[in-house]
C-alpha positions in Angstrom: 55.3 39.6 -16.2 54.5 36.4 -14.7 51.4 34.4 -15.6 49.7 35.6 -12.2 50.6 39.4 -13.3 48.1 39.3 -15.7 45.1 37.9 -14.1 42.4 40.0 -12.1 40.0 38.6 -10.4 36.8 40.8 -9.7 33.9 39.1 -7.4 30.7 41.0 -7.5 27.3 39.3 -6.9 25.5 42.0 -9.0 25.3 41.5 -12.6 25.4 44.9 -14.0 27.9 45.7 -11.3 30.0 42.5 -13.1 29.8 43.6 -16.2 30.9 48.0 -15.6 34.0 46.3 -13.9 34.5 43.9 -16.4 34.5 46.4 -19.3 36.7 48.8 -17.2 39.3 46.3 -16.6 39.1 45.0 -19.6 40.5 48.2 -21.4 44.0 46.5 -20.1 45.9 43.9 -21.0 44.9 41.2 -18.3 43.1 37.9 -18.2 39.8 38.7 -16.1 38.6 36.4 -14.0 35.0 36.5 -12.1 33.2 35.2 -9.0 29.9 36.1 -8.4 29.9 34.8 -4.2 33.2 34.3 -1.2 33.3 30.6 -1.7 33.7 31.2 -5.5 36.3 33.8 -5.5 38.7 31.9 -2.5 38.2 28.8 -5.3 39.3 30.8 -8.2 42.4 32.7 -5.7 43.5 29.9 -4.5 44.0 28.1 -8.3 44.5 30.8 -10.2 46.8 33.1 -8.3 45.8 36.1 -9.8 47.8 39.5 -9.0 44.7 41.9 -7.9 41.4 40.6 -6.7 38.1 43.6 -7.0 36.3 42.6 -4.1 32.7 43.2 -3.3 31.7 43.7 0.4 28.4 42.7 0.3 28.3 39.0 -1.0 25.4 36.6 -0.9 27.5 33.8 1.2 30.2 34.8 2.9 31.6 38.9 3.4 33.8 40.5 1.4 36.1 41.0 4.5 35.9 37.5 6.0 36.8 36.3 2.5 39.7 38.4 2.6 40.5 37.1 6.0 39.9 33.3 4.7 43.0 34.2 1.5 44.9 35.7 4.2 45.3 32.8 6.4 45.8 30.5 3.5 48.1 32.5 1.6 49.7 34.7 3.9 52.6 36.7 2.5 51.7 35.6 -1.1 48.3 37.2 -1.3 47.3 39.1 -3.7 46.8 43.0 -4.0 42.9 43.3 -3.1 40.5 46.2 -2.4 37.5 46.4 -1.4 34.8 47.7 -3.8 31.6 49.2 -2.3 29.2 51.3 -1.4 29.7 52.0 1.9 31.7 55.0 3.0 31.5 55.2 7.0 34.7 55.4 9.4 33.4 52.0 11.1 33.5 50.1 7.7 37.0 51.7 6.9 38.5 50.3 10.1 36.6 47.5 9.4 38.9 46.9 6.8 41.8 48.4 8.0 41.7 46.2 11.2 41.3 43.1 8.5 44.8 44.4 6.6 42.4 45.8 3.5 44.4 49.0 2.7 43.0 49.6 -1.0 39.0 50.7 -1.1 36.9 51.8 -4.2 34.3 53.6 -4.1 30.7 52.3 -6.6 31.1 53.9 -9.0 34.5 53.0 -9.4 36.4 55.8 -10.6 38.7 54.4 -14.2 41.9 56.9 -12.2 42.0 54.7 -9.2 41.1 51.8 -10.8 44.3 52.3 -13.7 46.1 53.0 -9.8 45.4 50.1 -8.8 46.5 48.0 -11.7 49.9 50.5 -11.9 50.5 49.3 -8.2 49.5 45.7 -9.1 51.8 44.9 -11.9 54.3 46.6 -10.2 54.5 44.0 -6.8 56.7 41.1 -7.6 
């Protein structure tokens, strides 16, 4: 694995939210890296280049989506696996997504099968 492979980067603006991701994740071997608003995590993407970004919708600065949006223009091809972890569960905010190229979605609580899913599918892209 590449240095990238390793690194997961989870943005979540709630604490305890932070830290049950955190302590999921961290039953793998990855380097976990955290953001706590939009601005934050593009900063940390955009240096650190990590291989699956946890993404809270609901941020305090900028949307989960439009942050999304904002590593898609700027990366393009080479951005990284994310999905969006949330709360909500309605058709509009799936094809909110959807529309915004977010295939991946987690439900809170994140469930440790699709999370272990997710990092299967992660360390798997090239």
């Amino acid at each position: 694995m590449s240095n990238s492979a390793n690194k997961v980067l989870i943005v979540d603006d709630d604490f305890i939210s932070l830290e049950v991701l955190k302590a999921m994740v961290g039953q793998y071997s990855v380097e976990i890296l955290t953001a706590q608003s939009g601005q934050e995590a593009i900063d940390i993407a955009m240096a650190e280049k990590p291989r699956l970004i946890l993404l809270d919708h609901e941020l305090p600065d900028i949307d989960g989506i439009d942050v999304y949006c904002q590593l898609a223009d700027q990366l393009g091809d080479q951005i990284p696996l994310v999905a969006m972890v949330t709360g909500h569960q309605g058709d509009d905010f799936a094809q909110r997504c959807e529309a915004a190229g977010i295939n991946k979605r987690l439900h809170k609580p994140v469930q440790p099968t699709e999370l272990a899913e997710l990092l299967r599918i992660a360390s798997s892209v090239e």
